[in-house]
mmCIF file of the N, C-alpha and C atoms, coordinates in Angstrom:
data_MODEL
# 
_entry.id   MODEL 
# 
loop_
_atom_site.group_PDB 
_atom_site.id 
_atom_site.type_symbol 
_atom_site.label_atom_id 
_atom_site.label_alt_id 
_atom_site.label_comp_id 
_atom_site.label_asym_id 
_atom_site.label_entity_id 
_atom_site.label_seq_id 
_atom_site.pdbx_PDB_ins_code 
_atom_site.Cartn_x 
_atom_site.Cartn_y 
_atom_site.Cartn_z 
_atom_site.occupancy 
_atom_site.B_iso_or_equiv 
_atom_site.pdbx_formal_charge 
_atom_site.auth_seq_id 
_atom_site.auth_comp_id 
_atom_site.auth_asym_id 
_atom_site.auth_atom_id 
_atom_site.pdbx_PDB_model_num 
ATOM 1   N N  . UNK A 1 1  ? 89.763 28.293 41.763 1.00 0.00 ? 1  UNK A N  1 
ATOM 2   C CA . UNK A 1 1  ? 89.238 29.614 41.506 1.00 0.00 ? 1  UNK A CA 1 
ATOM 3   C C  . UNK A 1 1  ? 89.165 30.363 42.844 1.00 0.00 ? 1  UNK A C  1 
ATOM 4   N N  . UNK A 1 2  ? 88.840 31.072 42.914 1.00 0.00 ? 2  UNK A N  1 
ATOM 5   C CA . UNK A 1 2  ? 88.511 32.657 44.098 1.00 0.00 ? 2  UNK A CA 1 
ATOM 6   C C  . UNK A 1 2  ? 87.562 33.001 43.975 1.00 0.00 ? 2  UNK A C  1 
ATOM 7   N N  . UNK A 1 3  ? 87.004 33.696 45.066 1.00 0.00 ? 3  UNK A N  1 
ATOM 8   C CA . UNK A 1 3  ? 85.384 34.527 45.177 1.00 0.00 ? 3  UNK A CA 1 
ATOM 9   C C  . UNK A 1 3  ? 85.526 35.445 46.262 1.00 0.00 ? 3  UNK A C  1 
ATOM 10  N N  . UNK A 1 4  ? 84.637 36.528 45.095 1.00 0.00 ? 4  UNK A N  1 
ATOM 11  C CA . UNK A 1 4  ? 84.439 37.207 46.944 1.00 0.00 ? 4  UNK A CA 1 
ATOM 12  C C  . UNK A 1 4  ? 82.687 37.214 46.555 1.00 0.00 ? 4  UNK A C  1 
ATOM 13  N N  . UNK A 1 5  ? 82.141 37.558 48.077 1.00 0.00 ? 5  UNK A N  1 
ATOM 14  C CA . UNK A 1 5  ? 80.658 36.884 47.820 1.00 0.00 ? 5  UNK A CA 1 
ATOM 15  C C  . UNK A 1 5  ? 80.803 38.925 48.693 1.00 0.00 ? 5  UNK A C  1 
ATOM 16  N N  . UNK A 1 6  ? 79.395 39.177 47.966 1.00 0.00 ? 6  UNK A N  1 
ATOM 17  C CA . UNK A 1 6  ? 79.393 40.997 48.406 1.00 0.00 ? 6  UNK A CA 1 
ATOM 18  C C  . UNK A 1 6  ? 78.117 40.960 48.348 1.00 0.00 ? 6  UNK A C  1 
ATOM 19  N N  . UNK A 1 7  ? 77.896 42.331 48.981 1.00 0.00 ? 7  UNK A N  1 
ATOM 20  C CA . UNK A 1 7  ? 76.325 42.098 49.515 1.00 0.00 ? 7  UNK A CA 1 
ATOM 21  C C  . UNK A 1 7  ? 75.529 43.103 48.341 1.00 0.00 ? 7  UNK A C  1 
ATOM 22  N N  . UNK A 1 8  ? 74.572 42.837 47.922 1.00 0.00 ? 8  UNK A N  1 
ATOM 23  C CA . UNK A 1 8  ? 74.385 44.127 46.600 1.00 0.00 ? 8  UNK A CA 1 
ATOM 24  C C  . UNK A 1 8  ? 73.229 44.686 47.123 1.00 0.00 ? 8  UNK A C  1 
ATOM 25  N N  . UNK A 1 9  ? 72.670 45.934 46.571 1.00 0.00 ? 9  UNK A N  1 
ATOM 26  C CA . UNK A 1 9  ? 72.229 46.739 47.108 1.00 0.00 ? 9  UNK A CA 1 
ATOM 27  C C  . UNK A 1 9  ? 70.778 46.884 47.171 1.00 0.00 ? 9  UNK A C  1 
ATOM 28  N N  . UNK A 1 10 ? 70.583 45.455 47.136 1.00 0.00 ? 10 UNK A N  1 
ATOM 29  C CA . UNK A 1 10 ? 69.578 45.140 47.923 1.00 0.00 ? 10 UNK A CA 1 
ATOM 30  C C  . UNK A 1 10 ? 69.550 44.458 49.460 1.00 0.00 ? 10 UNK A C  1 
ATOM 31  N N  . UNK A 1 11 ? 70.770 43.846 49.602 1.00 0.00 ? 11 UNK A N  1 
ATOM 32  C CA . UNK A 1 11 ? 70.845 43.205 50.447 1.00 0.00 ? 11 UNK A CA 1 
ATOM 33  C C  . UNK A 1 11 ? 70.924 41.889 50.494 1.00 0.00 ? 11 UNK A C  1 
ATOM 34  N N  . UNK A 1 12 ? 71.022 41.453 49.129 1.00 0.00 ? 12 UNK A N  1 
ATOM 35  C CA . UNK A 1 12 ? 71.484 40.251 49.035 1.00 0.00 ? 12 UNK A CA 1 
ATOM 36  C C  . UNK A 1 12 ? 72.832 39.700 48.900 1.00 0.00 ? 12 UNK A C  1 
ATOM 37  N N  . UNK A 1 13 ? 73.179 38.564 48.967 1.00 0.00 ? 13 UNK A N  1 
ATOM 38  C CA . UNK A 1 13 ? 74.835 38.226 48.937 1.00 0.00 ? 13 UNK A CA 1 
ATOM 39  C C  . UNK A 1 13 ? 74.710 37.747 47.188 1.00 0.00 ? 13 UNK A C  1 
ATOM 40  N N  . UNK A 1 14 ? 75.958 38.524 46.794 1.00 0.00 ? 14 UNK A N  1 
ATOM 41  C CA . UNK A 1 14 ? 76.477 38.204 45.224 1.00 0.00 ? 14 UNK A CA 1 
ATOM 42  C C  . UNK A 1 14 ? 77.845 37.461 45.314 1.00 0.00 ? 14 UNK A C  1 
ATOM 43  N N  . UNK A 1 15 ? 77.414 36.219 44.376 1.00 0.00 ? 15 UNK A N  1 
ATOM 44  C CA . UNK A 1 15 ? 79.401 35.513 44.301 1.00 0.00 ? 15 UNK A CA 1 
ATOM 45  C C  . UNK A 1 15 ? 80.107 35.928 42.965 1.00 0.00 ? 15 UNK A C  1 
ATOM 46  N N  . UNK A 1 16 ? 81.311 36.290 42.896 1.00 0.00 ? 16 UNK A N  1 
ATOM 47  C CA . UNK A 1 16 ? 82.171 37.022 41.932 1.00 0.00 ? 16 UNK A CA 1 
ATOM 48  C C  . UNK A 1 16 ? 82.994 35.745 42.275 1.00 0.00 ? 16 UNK A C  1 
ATOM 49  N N  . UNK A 1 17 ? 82.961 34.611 41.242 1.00 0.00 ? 17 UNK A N  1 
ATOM 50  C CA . UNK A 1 17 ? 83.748 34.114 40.759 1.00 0.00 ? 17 UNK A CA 1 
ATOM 51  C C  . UNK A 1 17 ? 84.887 33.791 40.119 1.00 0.00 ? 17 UNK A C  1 
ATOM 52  N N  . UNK A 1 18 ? 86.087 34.393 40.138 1.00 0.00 ? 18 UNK A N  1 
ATOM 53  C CA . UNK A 1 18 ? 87.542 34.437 39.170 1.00 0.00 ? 18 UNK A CA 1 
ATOM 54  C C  . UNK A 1 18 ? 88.701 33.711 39.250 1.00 0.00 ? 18 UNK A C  1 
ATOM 55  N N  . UNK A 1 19 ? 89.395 33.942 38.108 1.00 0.00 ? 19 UNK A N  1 
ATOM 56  C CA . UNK A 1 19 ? 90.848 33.066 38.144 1.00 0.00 ? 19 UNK A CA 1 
ATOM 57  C C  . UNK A 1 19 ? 91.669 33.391 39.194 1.00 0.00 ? 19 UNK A C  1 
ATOM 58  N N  . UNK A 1 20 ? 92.318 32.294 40.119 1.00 0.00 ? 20 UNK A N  1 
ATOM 59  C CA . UNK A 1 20 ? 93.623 32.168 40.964 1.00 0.00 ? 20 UNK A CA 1 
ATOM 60  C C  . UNK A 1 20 ? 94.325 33.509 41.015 1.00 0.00 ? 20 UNK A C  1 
ATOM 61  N N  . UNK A 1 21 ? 95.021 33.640 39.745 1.00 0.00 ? 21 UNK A N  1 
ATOM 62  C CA . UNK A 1 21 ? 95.614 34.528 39.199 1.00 0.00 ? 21 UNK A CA 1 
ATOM 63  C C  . UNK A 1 21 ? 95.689 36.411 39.465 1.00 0.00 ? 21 UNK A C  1 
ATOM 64  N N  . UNK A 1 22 ? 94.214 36.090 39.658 1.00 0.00 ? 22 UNK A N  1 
ATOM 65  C CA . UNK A 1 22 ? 93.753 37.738 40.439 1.00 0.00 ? 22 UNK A CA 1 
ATOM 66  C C  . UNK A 1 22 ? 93.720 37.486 41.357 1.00 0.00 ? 22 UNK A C  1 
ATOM 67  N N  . UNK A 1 23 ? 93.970 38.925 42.150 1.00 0.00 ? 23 UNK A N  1 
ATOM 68  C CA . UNK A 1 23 ? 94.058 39.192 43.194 1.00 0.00 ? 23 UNK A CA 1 
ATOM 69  C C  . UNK A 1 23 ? 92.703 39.847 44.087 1.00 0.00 ? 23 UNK A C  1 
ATOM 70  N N  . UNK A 1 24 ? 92.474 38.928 45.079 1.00 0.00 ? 24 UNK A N  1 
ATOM 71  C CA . UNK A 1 24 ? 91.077 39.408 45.912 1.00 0.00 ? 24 UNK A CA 1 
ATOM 72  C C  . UNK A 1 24 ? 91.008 40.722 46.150 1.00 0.00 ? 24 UNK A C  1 
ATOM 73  N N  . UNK A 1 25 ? 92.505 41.715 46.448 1.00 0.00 ? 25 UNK A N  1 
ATOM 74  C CA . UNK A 1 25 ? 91.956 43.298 46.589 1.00 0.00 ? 25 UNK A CA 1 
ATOM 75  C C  . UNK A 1 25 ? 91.677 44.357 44.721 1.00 0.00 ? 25 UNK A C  1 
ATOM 76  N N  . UNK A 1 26 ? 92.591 43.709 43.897 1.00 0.00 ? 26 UNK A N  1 
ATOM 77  C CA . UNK A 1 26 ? 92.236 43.811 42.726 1.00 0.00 ? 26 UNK A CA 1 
ATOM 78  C C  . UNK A 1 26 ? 91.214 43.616 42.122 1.00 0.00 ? 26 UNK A C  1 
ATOM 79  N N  . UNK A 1 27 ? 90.418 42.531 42.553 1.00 0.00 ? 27 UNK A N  1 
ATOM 80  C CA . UNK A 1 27 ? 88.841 42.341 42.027 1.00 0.00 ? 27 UNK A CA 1 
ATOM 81  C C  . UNK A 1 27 ? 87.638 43.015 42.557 1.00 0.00 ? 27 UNK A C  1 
ATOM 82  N N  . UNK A 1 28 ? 88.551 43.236 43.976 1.00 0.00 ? 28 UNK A N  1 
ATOM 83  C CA . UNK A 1 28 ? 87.324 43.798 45.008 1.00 0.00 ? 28 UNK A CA 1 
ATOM 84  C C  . UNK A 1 28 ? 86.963 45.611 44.507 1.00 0.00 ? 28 UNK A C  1 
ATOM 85  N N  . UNK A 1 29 ? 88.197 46.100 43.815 1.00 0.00 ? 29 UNK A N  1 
ATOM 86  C CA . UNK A 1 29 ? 88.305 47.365 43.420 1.00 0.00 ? 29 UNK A CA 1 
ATOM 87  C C  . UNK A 1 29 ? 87.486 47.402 42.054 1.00 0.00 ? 29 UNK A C  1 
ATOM 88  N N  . UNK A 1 30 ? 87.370 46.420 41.546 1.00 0.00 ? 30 UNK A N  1 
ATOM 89  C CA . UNK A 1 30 ? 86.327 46.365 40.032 1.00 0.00 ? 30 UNK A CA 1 
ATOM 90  C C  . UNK A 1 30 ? 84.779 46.248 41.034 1.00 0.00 ? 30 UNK A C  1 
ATOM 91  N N  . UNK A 1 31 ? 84.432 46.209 41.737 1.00 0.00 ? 31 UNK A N  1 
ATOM 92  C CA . UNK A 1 31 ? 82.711 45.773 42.212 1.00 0.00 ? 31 UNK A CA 1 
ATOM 93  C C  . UNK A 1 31 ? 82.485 47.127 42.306 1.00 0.00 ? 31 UNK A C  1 
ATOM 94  N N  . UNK A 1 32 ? 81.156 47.008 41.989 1.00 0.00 ? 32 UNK A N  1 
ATOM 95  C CA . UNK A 1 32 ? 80.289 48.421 42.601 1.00 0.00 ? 32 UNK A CA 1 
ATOM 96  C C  . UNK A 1 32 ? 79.980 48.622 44.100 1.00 0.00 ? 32 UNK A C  1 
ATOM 97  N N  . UNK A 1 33 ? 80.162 47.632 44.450 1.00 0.00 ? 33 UNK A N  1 
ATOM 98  C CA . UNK A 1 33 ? 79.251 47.471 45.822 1.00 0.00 ? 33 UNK A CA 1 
ATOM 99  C C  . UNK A 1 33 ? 80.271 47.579 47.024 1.00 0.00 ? 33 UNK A C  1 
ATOM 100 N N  . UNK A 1 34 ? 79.307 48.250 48.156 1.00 0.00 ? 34 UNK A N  1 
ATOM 101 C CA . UNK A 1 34 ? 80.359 48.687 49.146 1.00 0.00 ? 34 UNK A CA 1 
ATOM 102 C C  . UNK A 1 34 ? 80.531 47.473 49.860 1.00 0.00 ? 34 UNK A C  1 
ATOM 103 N N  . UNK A 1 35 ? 80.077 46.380 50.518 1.00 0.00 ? 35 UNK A N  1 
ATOM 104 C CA . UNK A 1 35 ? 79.735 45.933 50.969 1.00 0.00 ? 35 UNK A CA 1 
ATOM 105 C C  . UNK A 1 35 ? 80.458 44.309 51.002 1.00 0.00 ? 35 UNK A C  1 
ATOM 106 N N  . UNK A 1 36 ? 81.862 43.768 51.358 1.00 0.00 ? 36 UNK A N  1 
ATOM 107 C CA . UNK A 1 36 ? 81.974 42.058 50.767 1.00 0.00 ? 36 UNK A CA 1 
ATOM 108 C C  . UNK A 1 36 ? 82.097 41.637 52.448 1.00 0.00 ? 36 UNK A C  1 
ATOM 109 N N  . UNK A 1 37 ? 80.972 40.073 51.780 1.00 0.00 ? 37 UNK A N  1 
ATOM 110 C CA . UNK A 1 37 ? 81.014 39.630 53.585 1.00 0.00 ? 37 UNK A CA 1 
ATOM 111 C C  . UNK A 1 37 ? 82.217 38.448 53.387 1.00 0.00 ? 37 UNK A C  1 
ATOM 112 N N  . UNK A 1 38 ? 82.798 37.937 52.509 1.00 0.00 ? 38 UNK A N  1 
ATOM 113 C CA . UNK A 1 38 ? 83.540 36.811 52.668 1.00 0.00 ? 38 UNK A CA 1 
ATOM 114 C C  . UNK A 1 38 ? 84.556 36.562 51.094 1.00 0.00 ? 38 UNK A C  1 
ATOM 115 N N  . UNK A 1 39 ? 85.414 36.517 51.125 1.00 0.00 ? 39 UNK A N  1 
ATOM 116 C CA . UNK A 1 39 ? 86.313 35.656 50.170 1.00 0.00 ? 39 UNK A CA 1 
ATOM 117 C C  . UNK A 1 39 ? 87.447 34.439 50.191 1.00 0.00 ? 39 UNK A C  1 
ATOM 118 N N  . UNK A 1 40 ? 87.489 33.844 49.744 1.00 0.00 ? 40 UNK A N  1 
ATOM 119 C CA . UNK A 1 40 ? 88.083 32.796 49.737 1.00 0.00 ? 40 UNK A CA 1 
ATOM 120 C C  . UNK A 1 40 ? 88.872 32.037 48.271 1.00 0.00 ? 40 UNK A C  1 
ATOM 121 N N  . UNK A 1 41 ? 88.757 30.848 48.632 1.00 0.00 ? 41 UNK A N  1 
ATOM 122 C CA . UNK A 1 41 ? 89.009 29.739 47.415 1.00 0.00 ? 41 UNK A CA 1 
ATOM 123 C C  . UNK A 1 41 ? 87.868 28.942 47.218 1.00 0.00 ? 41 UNK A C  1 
ATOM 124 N N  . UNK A 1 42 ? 87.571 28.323 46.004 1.00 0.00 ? 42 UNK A N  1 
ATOM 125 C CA . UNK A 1 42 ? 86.412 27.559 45.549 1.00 0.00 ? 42 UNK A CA 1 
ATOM 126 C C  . UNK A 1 42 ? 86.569 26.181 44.812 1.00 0.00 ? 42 UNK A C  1 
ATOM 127 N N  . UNK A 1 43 ? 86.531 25.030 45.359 1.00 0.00 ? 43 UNK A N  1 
ATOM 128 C CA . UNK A 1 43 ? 86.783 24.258 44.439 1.00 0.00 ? 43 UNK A CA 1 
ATOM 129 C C  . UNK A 1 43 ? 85.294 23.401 44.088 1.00 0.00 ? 43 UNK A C  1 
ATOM 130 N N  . UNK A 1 44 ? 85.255 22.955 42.880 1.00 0.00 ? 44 UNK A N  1 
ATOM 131 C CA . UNK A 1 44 ? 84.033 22.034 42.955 1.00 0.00 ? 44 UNK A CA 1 
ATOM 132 C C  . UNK A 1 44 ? 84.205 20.243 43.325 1.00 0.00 ? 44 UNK A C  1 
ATOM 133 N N  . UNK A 1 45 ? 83.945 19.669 44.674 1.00 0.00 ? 45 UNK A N  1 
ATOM 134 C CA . UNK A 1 45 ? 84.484 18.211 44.650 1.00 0.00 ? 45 UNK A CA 1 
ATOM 135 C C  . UNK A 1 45 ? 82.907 17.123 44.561 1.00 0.00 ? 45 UNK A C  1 
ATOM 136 N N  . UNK A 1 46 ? 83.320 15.826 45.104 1.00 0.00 ? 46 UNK A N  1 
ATOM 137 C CA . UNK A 1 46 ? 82.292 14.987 44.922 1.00 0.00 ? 46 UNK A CA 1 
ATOM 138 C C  . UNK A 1 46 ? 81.363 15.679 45.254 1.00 0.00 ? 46 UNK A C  1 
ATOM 139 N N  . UNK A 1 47 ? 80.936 15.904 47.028 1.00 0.00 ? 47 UNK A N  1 
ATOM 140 C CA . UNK A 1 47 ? 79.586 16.632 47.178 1.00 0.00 ? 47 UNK A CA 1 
ATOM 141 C C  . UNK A 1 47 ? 79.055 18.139 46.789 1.00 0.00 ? 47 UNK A C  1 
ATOM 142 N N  . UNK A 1 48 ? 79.926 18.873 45.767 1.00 0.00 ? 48 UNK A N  1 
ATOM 143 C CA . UNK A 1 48 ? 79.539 20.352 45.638 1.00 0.00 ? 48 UNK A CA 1 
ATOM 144 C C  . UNK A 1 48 ? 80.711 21.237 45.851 1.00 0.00 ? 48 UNK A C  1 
ATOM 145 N N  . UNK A 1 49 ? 80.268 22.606 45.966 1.00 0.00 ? 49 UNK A N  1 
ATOM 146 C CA . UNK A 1 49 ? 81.208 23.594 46.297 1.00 0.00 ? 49 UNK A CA 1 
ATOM 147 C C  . UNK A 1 49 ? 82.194 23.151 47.440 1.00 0.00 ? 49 UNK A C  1 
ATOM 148 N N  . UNK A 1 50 ? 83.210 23.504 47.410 1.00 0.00 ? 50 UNK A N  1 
ATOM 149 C CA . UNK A 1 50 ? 84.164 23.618 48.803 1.00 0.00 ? 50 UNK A CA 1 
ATOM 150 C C  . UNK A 1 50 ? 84.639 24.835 48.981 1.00 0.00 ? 50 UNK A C  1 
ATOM 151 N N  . UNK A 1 51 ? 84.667 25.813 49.862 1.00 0.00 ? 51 UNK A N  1 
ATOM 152 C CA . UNK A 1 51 ? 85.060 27.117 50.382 1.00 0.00 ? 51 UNK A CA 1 
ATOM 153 C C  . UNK A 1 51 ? 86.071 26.756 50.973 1.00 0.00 ? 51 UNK A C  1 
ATOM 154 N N  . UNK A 1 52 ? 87.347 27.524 51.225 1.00 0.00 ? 52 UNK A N  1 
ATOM 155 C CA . UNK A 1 52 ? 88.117 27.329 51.717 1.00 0.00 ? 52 UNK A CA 1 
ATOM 156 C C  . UNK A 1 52 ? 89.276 28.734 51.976 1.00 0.00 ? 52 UNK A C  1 
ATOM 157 N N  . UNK A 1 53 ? 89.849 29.198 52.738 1.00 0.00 ? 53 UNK A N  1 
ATOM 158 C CA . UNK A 1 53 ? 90.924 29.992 53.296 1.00 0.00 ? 53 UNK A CA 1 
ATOM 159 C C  . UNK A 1 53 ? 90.341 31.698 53.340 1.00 0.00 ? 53 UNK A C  1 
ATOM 160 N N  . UNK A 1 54 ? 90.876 32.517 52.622 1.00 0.00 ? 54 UNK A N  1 
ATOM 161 C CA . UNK A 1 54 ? 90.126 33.922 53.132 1.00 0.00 ? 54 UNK A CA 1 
ATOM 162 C C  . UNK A 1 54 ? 91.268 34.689 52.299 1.00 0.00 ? 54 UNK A C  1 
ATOM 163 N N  . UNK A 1 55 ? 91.394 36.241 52.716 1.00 0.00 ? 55 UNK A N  1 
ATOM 164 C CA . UNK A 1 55 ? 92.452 37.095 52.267 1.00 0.00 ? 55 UNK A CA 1 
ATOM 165 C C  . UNK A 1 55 ? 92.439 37.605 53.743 1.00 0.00 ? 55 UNK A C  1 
ATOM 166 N N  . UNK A 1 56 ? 93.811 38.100 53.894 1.00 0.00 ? 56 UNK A N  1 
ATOM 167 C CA . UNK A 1 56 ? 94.243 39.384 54.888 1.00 0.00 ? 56 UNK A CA 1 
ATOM 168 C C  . UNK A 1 56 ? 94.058 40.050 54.905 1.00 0.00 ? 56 UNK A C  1 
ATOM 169 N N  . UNK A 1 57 ? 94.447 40.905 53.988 1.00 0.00 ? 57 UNK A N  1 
ATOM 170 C CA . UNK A 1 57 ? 94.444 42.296 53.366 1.00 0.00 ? 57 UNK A CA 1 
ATOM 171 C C  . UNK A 1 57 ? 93.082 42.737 53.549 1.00 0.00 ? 57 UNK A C  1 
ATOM 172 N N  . UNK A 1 58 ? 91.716 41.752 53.111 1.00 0.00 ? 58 UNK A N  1 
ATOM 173 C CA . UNK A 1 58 ? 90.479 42.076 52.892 1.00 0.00 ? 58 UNK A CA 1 
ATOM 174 C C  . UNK A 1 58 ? 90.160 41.927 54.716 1.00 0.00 ? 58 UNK A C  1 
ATOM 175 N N  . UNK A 1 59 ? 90.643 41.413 55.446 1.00 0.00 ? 59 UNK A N  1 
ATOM 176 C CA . UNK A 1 59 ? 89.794 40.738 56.884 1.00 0.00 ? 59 UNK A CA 1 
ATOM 177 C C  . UNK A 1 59 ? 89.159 39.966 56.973 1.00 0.00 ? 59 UNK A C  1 
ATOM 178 N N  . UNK A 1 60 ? 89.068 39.129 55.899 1.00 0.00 ? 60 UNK A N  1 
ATOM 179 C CA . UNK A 1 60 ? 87.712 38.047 55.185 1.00 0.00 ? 60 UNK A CA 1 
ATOM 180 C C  . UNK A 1 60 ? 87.895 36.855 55.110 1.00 0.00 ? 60 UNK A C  1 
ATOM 181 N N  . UNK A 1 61 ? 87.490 35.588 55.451 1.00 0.00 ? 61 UNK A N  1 
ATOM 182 C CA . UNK A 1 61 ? 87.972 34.382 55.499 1.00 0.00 ? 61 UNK A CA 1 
ATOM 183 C C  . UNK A 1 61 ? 86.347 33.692 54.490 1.00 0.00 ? 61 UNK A C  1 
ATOM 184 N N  . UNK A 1 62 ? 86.522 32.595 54.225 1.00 0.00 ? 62 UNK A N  1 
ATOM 185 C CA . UNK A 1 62 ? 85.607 31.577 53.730 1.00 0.00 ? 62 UNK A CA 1 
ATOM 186 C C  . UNK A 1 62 ? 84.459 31.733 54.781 1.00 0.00 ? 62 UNK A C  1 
ATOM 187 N N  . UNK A 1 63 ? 82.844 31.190 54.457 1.00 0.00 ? 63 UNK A N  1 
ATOM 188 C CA . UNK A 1 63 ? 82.137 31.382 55.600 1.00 0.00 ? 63 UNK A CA 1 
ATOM 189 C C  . UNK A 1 63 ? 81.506 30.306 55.135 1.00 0.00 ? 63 UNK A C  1 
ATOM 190 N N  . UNK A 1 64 ? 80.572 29.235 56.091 1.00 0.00 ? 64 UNK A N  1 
ATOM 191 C CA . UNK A 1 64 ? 80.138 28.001 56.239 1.00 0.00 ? 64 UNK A CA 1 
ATOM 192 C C  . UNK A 1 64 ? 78.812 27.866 55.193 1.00 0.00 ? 64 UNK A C  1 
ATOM 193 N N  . UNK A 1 65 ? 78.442 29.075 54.923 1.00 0.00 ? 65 UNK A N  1 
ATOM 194 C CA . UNK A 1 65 ? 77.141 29.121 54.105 1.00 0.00 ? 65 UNK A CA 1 
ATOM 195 C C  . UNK A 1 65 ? 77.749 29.832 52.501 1.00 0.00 ? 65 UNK A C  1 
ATOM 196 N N  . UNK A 1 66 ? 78.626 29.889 52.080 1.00 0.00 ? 66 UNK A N  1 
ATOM 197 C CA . UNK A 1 66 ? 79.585 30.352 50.608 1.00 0.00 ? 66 UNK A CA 1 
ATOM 198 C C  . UNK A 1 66 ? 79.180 29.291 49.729 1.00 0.00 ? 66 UNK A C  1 
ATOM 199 N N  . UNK A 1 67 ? 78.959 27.770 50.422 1.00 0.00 ? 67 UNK A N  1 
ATOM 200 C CA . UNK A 1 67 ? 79.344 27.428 49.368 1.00 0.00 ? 67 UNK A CA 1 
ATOM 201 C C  . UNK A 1 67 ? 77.767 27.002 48.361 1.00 0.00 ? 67 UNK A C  1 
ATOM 202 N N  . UNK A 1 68 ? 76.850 27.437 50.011 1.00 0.00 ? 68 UNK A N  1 
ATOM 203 C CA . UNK A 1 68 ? 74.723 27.308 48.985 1.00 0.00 ? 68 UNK A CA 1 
ATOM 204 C C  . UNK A 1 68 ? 74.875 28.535 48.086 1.00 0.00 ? 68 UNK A C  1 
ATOM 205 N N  . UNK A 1 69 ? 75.552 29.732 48.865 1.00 0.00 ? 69 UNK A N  1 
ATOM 206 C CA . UNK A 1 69 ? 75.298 30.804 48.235 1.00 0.00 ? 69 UNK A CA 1 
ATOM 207 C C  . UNK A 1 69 ? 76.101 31.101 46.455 1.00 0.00 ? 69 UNK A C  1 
ATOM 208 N N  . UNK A 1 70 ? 76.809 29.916 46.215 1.00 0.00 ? 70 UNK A N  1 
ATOM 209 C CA . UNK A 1 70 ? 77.949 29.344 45.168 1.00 0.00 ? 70 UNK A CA 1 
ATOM 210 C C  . UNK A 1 70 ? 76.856 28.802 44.207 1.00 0.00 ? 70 UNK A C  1 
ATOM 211 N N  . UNK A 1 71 ? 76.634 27.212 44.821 1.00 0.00 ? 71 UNK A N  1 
ATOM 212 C CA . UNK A 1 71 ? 75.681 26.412 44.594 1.00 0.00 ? 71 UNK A CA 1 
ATOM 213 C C  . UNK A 1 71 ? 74.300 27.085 43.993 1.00 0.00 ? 71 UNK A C  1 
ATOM 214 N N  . UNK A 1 72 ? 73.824 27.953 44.539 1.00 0.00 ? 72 UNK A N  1 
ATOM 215 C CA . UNK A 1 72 ? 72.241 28.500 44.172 1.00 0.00 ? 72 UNK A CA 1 
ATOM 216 C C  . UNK A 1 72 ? 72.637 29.763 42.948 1.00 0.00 ? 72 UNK A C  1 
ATOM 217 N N  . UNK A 1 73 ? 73.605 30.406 42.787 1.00 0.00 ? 73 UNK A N  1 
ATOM 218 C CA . UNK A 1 73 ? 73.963 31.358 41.599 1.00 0.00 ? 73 UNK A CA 1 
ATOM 219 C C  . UNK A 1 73 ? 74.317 30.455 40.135 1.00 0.00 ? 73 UNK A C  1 
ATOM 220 N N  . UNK A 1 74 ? 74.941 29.195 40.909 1.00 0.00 ? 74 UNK A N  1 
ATOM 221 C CA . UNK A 1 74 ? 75.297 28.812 39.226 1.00 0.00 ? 74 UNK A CA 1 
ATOM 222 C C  . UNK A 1 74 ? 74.321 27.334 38.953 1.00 0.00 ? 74 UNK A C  1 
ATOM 223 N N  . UNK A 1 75 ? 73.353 27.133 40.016 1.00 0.00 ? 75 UNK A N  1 
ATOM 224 C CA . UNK A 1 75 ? 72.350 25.997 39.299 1.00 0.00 ? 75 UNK A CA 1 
ATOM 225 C C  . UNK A 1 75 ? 72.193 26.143 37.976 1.00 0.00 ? 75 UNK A C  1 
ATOM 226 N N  . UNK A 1 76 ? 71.750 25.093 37.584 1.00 0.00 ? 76 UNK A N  1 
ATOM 227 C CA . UNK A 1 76 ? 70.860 24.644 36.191 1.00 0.00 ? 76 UNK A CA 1 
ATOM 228 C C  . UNK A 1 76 ? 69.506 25.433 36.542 1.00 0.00 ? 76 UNK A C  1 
ATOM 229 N N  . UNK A 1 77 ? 69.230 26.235 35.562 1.00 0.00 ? 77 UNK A N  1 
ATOM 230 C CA . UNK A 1 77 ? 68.038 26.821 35.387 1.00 0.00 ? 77 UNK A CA 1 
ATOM 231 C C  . UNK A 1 77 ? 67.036 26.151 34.342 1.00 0.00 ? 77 UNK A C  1 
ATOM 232 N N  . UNK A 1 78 ? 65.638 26.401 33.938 1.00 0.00 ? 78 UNK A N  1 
ATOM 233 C CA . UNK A 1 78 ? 64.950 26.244 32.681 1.00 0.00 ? 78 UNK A CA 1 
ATOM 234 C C  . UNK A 1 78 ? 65.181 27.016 31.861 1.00 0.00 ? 78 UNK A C  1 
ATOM 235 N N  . UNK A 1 79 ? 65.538 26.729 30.539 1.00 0.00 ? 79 UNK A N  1 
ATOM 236 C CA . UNK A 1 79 ? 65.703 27.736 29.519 1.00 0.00 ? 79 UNK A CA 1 
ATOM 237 C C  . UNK A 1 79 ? 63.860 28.350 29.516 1.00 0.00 ? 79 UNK A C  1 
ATOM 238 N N  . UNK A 1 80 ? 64.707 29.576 28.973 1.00 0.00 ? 80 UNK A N  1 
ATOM 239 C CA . UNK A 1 80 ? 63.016 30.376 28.941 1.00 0.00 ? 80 UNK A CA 1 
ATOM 240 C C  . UNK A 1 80 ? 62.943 30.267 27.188 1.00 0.00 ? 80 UNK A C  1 
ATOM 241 N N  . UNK A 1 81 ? 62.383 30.170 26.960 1.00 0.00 ? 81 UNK A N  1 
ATOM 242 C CA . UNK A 1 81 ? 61.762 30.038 25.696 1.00 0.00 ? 81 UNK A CA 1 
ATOM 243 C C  . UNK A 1 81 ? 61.223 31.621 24.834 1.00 0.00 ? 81 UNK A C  1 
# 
């Protein structure tokens, strides 16, 4: 999969998760937000997320903290009742 992780307007980092298939400046043109600090590739292996490579076009490579910020959006939550 692909991500670009963007900062939303609060100031937090958001991960946009998608298929191979799209294209990082194509997806980046669907966000609201002005703001992307990093995109890459995503795989899930034994220990968790793996980040990996970047786009050109964007100036953006994978960043060392993508893959908590991966990890903490798609945890297991408690269902709310």
């Amino acid at each position: 999969m692909k991500y670009l992780i963007v900062e939303d307007f609060s100031g937090q980092p958001v991960p946009f998760v998608f298929p191979r298939r799209v294209d990082h400046c194509d997806m980046r043109e669907q966000l609201p937000y002005s703001r992307v600090l990093s995109a890459g590739l995503v795989e899930l292996g034994e220990r968790g997320f793996v980040c990996s490579g970047g786009n050109a076009e964007l100036g953006l490579k994978a960043r060392p903290e993508d893959a908590a910020i991966l990890s903490e959006a798609l945890r297991q939550r408690p269902r709310q009742q």
